[in-house]
N, C-alpha and C positions, 0 to 999 in steps of 0.2 A: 627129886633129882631124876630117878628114874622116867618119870612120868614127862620129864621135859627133854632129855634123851631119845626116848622112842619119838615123841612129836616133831622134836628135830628130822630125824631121821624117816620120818614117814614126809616129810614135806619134801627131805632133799629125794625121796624117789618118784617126788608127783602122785603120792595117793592123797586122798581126801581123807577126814578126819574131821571128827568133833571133838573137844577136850571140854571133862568136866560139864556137861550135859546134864541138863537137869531131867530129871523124870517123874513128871506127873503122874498121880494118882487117880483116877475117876471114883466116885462112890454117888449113885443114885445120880448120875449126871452132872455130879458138881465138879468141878477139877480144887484139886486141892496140890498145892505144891510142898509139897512136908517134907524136901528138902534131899529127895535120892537125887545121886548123880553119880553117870556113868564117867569114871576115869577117860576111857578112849573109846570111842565107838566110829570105827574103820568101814568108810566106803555105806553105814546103815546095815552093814552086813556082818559085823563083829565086833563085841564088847570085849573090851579088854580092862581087865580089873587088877591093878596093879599094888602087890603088898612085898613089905618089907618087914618081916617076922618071924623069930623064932621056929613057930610050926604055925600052920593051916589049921582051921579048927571047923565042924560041921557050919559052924555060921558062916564064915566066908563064902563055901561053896553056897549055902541057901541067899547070900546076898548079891549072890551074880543070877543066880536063876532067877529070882524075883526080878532086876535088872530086864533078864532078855522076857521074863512072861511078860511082863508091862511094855517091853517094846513092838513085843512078835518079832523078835530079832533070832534068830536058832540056834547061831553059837556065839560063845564067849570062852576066852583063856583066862584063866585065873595064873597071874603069874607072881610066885614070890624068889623076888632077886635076894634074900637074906639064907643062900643055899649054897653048897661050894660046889657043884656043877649044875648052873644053869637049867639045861634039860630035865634035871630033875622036879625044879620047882616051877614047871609048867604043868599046868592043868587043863584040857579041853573038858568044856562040859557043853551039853548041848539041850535043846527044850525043840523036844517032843520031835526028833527026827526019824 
């Protein structure tokens, strides 16, 4: 729900957007599609990884990073809406800035 929300909302401002993006793997030059996929990825310029969870746990963070190394994308929000003030359960994480 969240995830179609934001997409809503990013379309009624005129940004561009990808939903659910899949994200190749390379290994020794073969592409392998094993199945990652970016929640939102805004403009080529920011992944946004969107959870609905209790708490955040080291994996989430290490599955956005992994996300932007394979894109060479440099930020990404890690957002969990399951928080009672919003602000709080956003995360910027960023690769190699």
């Amino acid at each position: 729900m969240y995830e179609e929300i934001l997409a809503y909302e990013l379309s009624e401002a005129g940004i561009f957007y990808s939903r659910q993006k899949g994200i190749p793997v390379y290994y020794k030059e073969i592409k392998m599609d094993i199945g990652f996929r970016a929640d939102l990825i805004i403009e080529d310029k920011v992944i946004i990884e969107i959870k609905s969870i209790e708490a955040l746990t080291p994996v989430h963070y290490k599955q956005l990073i992994t996300y932007l190394k394979l894109t060479n994308i440099k930020l990404g929000l890690l957002i969990n809406f399951n928080v009672a003030l919003i602000k709080s359960g956003i995360h910027r994480i960023v690769n190699n800035l």
